[in-house]
N, C-alpha and C positions, 0 to 999 in steps of 0.2 A: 375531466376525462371520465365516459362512463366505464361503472364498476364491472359489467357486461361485456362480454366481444361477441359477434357472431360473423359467421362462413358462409357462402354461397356456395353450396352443393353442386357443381358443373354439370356432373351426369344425372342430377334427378332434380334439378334447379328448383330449390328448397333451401331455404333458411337453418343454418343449425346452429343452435347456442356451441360457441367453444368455449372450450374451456383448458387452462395449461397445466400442464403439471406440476407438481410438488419442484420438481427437479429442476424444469426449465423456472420456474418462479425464482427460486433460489441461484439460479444461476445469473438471471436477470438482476438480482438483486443485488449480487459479488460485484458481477460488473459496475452498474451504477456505485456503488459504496467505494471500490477501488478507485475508479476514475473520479469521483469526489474530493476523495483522499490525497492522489496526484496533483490535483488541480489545486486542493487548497495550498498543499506542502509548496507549491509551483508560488503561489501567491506569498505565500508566509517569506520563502526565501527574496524574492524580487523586494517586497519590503520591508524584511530587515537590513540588506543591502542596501538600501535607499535611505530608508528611516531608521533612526537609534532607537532602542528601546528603551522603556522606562527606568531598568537598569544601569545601561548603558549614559543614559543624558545625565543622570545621580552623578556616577561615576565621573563621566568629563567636568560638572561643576566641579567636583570634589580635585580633580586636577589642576583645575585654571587657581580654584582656589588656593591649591597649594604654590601655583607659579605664581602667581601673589605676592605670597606669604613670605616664599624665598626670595623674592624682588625686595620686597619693605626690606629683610633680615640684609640681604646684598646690601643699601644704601645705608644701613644702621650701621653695619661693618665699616663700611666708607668711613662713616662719622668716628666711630672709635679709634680705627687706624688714624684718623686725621688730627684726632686731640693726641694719641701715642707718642705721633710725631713731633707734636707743640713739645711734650715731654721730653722726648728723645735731645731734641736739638739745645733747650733749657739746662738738661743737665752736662750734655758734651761742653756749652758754649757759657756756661755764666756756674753752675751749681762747682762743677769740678774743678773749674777756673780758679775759684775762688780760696779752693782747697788744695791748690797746686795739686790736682790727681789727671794723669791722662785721660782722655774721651775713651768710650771702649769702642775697638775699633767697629767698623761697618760691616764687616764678615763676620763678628759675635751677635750683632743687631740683628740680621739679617737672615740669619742663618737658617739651611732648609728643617724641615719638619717629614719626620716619617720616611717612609722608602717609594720606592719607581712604584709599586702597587697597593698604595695606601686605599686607593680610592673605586680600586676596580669592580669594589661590590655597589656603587653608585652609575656604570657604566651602563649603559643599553638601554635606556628609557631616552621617552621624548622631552623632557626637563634635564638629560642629565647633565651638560654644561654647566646649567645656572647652578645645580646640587653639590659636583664637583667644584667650581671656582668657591661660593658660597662656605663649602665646608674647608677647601685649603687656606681661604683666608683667616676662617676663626682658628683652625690650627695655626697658623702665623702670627696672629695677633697672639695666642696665649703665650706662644715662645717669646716673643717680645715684651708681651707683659711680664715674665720670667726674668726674664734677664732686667727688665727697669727694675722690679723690686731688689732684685739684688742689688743691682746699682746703688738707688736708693738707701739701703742697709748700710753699704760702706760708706755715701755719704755722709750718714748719721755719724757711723766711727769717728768721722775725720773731721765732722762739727763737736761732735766730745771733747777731739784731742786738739780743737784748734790751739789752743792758748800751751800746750805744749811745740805744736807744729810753728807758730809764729818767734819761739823762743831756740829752738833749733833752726829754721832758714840762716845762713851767715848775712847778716845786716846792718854788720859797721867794719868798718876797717880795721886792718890789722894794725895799724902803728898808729899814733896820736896824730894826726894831720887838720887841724882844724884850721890853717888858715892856706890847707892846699898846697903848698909847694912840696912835699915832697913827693908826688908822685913825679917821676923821671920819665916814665914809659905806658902807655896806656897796650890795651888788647888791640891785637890788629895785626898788619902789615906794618914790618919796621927794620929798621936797616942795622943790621947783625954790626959791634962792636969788636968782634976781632976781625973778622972775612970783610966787611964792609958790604954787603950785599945783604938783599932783602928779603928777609921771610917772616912768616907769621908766628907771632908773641901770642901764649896762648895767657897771659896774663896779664897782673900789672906791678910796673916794680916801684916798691915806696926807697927811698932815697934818707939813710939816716946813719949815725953814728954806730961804729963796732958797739956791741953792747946795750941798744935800743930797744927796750921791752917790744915783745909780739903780741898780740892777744888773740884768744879765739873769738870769732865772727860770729858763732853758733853756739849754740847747746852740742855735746854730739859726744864722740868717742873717739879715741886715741888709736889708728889702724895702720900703720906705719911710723917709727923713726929710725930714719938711717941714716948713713955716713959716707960718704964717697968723695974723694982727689978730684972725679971731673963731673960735668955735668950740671945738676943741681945741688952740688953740695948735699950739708946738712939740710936733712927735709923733715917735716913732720906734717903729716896727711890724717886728715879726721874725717870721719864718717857721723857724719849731721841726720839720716834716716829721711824721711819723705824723697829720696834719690839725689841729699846734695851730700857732696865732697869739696871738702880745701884742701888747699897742700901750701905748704908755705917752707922755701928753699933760699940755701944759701945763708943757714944761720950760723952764728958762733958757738953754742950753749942749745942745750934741752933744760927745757925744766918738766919735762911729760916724760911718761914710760907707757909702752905701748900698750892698748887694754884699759888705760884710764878715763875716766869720764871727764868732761870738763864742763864750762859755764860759759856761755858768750862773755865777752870782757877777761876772761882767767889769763894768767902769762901763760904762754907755755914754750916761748922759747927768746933768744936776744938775737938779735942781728948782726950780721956780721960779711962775709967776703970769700967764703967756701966755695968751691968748686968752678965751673967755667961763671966768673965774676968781675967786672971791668972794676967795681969801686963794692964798700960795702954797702947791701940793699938788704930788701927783702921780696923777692918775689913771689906774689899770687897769686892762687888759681881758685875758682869755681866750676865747679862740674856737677853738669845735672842731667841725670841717667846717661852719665858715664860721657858726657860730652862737655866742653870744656864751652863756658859761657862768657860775657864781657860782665866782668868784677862792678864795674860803678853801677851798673843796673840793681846793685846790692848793696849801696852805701845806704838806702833812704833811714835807718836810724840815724843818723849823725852829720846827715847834713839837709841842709834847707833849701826849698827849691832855685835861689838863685845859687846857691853853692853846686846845685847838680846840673842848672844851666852853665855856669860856668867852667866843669868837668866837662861837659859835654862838647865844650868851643877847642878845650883845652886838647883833647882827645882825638879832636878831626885833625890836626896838624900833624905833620913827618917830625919823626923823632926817632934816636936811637937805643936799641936795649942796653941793659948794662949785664944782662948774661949773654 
């Protein structure tokens, strides 16, 4: 464009240099600059809506990277809960087993972590599923790993005390029975000696002479003896600890007072024919956590396994109580 304008003069048709003024230059100028300005901003905004900026693309790595990262951390969790559970099942099914201790139940395993709005500072983002599930499970897993270690712990106690626990379980019989015949009456279903009718023996009755030593089964302590016309007679009930109980009824004699400690094998009372009793016995019970159990599953000190095969055949037959 030349640097120069010029006019054609109409009424005296001549040439004249123009020339603009300060003001219209400057206005010219506005113009152009403004509309410039519009157009680029016009352009700037259609491509950042289009296009991400350099900022921006940073940023989205830096996100995928972290939904990654919580991906891997997700399938790691997987793996820990999945060994936890090896654990879990190990010590309900073989470790506590072994140490006569209940399994702890699945509503202590299990149990929630935190309250209804633990998580709602993780809420609103486009990850935040994987953030929230990702972070509930590590809080789940640590409560679970909480409570194993505990577990744990008390197992240990209860591998300490085994050789006290195995000396307190009741593990032989109360009266000398080693070639079997006196047991009269096993646990079960059995047909009532005075009514004649059938109800459940929570025991089993050994078959011996007024006056027939008793002995305790267990390690334990002396927590009942008393005296009664009906019923069970003369009784003496010991508390063995790990959750078992004897009770041995229908004696003639005490040789225990209540509160004392005793010895698996110790006397602690003679046999006899007290209370609701067809002949003199002795009958026994086992109770473990307060529930009343079948006694021969507790002979194995003292007898051999064809002797507990043959309890066993002995046991399935109909027979009558003698309380």
């Amino acid at each position: 464009m030349a640097k120069n304008q010029f006019l054609i003069d109409l009424n005296s048709l001549q040439i004249k240099k123009f020339r603009r003024s300060f003001r219209d230059r400057l206005k010219r100028f506005l113009t152009v600059l403004a509309t410039g300005l519009v157009f680029s901003v016009a352009v700037m905004s259609v491509a950042y809506s289009i296009f991400d900026s350099p900022e921006e693309k940073m940023l989205k790595r830096e996100l995928e990277q972290y939904s990654l990262q919580y991906q891997v951390l997700s399938d790691r969790m997987k793996l820990v809960s999945d060994v936890l559970n090896d654990l879990q099942d190990r010590d309900d099914n073989i470790y506590r087993v072994i140490f006569e201790s209940e399994p702890i139940p699945s509503g202590i395993r299990k149990a929630g972590y935190g309250g209804a709005h633990r998580y709602d500072q993780l809420e609103g983002y486009k990850n935040s599923e994987i953030m929230i599930n990702t972070t509930r499970k590590l809080d789940e897993t640590m409560r679970q790993l909480y409570v194993q270690s505990v577990s744990f712990d008390q197992v240990y106690e209860l591998a300490r005390n085994k050789e006290k626990m195995l000396a307190s379980i009741p593990a032989i019989q109360p009266i000398h029975n080693l070639d079997l015949r006196r047991i009269a009456s096993y646990f079960g279903v059995r047909t009532d000696p005075f009514y004649k009718v059938k109800k459940f023996h929570y025991g089993v009755d050994f078959s011996a002479p007024i006056g027939t030593e008793i002995y305790a089964t267990g390690n334990g302590k002396v927590v009942e003896v008393s005296s009664s016309a009906r019923g069970y007679g003369r009784t003496i009930v010991i508390d063995h600890g790990y959750s078992y109980h004897t009770q041995y009824s229908h004696l003639s004699r005490f040789a225990v007072q209540p509160g004392q400690e005793v010895k698996r094998g110790q006397v602690i009372g003679y046999v006899g024919s007290t209370g609701k009793s067809s002949a003199p016995h002795c009958h026994y019970e086992v109770h473990k956590n307060g529930v009343p159990v079948n006694p021969i599953f507790y002979f194995f000190n003292d007898l051999s396994p064809a002797d507990f095969e043959e309890i066993l055949v002995l046991s399935s037959r109909d027979s009558q109580t003698m309380d």
